[in-house]
C-alpha distance (Angstrom), angle and dihedral (degrees) to the residues before:
residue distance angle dihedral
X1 . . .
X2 3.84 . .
X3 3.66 125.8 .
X4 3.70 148.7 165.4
X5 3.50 94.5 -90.2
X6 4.02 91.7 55.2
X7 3.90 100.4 93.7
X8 3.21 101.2 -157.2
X9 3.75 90.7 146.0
X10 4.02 132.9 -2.9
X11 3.80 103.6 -76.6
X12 3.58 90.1 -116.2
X13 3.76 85.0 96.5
X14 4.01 110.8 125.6
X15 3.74 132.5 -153.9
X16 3.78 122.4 -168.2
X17 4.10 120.8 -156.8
X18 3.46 123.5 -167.8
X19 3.97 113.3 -167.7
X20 3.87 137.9 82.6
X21 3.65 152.9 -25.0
X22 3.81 116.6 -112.2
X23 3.60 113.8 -179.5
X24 3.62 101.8 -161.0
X25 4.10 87.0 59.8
X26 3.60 99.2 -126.8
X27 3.70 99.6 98.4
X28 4.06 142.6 41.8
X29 3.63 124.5 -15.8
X30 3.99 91.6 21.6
X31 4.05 106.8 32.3
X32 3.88 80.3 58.1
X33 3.93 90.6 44.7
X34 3.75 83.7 57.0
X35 3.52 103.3 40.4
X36 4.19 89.6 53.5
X37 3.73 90.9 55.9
X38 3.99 98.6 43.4
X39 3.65 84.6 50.0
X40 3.61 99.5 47.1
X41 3.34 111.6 -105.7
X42 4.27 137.3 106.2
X43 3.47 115.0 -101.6
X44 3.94 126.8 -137.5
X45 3.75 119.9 173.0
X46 3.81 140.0 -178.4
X47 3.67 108.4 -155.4
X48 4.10 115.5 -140.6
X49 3.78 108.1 -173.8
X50 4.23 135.7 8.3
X51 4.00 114.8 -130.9
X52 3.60 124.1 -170.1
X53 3.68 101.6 -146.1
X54 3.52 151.2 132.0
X55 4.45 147.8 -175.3
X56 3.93 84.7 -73.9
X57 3.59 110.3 34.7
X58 4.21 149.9 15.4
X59 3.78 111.8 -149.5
X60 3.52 108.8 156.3
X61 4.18 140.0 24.1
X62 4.40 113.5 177.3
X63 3.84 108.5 176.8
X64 3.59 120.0 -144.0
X65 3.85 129.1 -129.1
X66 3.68 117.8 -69.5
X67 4.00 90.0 -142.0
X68 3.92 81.9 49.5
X69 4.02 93.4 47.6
X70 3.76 92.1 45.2
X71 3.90 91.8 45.7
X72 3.79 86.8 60.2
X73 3.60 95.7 46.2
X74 4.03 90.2 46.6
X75 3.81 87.3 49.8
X76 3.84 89.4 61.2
X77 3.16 102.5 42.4
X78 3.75 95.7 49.5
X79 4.15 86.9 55.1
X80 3.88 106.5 13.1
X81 3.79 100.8 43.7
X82 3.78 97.3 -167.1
X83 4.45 130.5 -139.5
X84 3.54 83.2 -146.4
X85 4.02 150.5 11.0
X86 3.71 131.1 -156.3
X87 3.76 126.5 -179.0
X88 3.69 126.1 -164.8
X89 3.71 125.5 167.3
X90 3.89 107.4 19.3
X91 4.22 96.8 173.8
X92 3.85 98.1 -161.1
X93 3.93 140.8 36.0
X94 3.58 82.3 -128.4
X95 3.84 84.3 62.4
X96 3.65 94.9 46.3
X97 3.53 98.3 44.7
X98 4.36 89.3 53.4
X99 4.17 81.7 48.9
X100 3.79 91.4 47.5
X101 4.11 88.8 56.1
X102 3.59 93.0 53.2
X103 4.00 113.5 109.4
X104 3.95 97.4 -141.0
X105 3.97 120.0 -160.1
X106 3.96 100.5 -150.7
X107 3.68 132.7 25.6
X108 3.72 122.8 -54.4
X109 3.91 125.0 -134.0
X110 3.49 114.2 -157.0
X111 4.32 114.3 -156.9
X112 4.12 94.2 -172.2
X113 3.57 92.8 -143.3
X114 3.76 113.7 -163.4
X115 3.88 108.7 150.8
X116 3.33 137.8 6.5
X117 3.61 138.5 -120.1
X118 3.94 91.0 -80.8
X119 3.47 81.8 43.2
X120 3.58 96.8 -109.4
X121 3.41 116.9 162.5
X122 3.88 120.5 -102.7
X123 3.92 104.9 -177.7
X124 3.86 99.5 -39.8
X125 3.32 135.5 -167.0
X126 4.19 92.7 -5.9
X127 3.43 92.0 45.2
X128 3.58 92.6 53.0
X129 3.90 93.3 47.8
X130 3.73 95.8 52.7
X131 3.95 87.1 48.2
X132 3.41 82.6 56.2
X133 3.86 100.0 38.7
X134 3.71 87.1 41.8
X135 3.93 123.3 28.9
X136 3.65 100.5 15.6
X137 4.03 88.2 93.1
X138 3.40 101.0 50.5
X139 3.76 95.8 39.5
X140 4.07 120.7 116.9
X141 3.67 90.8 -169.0
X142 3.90 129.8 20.1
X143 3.57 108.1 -169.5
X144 4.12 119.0 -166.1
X145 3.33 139.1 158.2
X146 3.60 123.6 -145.2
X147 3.61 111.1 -67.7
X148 4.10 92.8 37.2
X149 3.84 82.8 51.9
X150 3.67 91.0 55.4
X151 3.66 89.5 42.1
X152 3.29 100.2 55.8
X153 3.68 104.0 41.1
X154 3.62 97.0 45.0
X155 4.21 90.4 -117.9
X156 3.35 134.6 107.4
X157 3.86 112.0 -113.3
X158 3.62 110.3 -166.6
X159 4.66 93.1 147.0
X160 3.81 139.3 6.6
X161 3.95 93.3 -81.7
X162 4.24 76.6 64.5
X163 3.83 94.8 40.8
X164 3.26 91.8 52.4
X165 3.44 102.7 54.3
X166 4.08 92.5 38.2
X167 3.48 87.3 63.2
X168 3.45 94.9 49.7
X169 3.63 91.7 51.5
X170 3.67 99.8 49.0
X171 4.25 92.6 44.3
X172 3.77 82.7 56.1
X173 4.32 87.9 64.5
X174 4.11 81.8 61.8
X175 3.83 105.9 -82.8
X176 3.71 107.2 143.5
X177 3.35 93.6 -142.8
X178 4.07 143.1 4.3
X179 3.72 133.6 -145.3
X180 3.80 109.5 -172.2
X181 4.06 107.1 -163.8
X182 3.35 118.2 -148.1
X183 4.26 109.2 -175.7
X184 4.17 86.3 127.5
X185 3.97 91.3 59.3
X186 4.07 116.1 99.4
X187 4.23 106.8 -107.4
X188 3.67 128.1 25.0
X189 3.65 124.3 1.9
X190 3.96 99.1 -99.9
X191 4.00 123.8 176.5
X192 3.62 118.1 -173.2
X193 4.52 121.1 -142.1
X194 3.51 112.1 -154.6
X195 3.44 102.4 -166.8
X196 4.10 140.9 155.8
X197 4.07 82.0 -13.3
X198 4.10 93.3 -53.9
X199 3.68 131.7 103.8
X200 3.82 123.3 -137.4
X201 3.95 116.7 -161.2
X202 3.62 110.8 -142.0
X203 3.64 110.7 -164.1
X204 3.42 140.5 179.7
X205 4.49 139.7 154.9
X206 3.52 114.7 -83.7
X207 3.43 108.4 -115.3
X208 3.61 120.1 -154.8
X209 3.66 107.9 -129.5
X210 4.18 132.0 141.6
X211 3.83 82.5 -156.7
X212 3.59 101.9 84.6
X213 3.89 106.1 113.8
X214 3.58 116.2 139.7
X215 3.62 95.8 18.2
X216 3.58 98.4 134.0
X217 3.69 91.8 47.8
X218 3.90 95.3 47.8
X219 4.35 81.7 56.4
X220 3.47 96.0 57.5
X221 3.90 99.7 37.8
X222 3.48 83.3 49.6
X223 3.61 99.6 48.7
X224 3.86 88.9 43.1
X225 3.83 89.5 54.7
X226 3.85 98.5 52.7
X227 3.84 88.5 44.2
X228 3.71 91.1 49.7
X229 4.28 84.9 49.9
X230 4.18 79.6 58.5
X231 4.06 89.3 -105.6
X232 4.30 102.9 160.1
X233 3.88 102.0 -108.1
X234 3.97 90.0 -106.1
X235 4.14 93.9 66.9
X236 3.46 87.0 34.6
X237 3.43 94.5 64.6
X238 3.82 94.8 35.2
X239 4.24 88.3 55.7
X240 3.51 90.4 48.9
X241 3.69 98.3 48.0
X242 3.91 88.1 48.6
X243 3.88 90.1 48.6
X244 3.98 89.8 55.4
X245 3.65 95.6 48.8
X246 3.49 92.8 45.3
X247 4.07 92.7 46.5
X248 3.68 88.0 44.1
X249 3.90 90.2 53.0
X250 3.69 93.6 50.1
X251 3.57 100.7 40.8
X252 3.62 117.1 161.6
X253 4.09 96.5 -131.8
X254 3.72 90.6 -131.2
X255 3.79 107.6 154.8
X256 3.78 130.1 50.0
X257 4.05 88.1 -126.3
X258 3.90 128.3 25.9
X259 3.59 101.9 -12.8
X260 3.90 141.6 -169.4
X261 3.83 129.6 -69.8
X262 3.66 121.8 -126.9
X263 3.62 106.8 -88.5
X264 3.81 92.8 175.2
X265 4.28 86.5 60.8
X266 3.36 119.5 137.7
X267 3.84 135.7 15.9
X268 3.69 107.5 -11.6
């Protein structure tokens, strides 16, 4: 487990995230927040779209203006020059084509958001094709789950046989690497790395928990973070899946629905 006290680099280290507003805290904009500062590092953020939701329900999404979103981001990077960059939910092509002009100075995670927990939807299916049209090239790390996998590489991806290949197929449009997560598969919680033409199991028990909101966006801020603290993208991706299991285990049962990790897990 990684922590604040690790010193793996000065804590000057900087992340930048570029995706939504959840108001319950447990997802987007401030699960990342969270994440950055547990692990160590300063968090920046741009913020992309405003949701009115909560544990039990998702009533509302209202994008903001791409010149507005990339304003933000330019106002970082001018000040704030970040070690690394995530983005999660981007709402609009619009949105990802203002992302997609953005010169970035460290490696860029891409989380292809396209619904939420309720399984709201957060762009959909032309959000996801300009992500793929758009950022998928100059991505170090493209992180989906099941259903974005599927999405985005055209195949359905129902086990690790189709995770496998998925992430294969959607390295191949120029991401250097692919992490294929796979908490909605039956059995242990397995995410596949494709990276520099291996694959790396990450596994880990199931645990049965309804408070698992924002878990995809905790992995990528969290991989983000440690890649930002100059971790190689293997242990990044290793700490990070240890933090989620970890903040799923300990989770503080806030919420009457789907509620909030622990972002506070681990070694303080």
């Amino acid at each position: 487990m990684f922590s604040r006290r690790d010193n793996l680099v000065p804590v000057r280290a900087v992340a930048l995230t570029i995706a939504g507003s959840d108001p319950g805290g447990g997802a987007g904009i401030q699960a990342d927040l969270k994440t950055f500062h547990q692990l160590g590092v300063y968090g920046t953020s741009a913020i992309t779209v405003v949701t009115v939701q909560n544990s039990r329900r998702f009533s509302r999404i209202e994008p903001l203006r791409a010149g507005l979103v990339r304003e933000q981001i330019e106002a970082v990077l001018e000040d704030f020059p970040p070690g690394a960059i995530k983005t999660g939910a981007l709402g609009t092509r619009a949105i990802v084509e203002a992302v997609a002009e953005c010169n970035f100075p460290g490696p860029l995670v891409i989380d292809p958001v396209g619904l939420s927990k309720h399984g709201a939807i957060l762009g959909g299916s032309e959000v996801l094709a300009a992500v793929r049209d758009l950022l998928v090239s100059r991505a170090a790390l493209v992180t989906p789950n099941l259903a974005e996998a599927a999405e985005l590489s055209g195949i359905p991806v129902e086990e690790i046989a189709g995770m496998k290949e998925a992430a294969r197929r959607i390295a191949a449009m120029g991401a250097s690497a692919v992490l294929v997560k796979g908490g909605h598969l039956a059995g242990d919680a397995v995410d596949i790395l494709w990276s520099g033409g291996v694959f790396t199991e990450f596994r880990a028990p199931r645990l049965a928990s309804r408070h698992t909101h924002g878990t995809g966006c905790t992995l990528s801020a969290a991989i983000t973070a440690l890649l930002a603290r100059g971790l190689p993208l293997i242990d990044a991706v290793g700490g990070a899946k240890n933090f989620v299991t970890e903040a799923i285990r300990s989770a503080p049962g806030l919420g009457s629905g789907a509620g909030p990790l622990n972002h506070w897990a681990g070694p303080g």
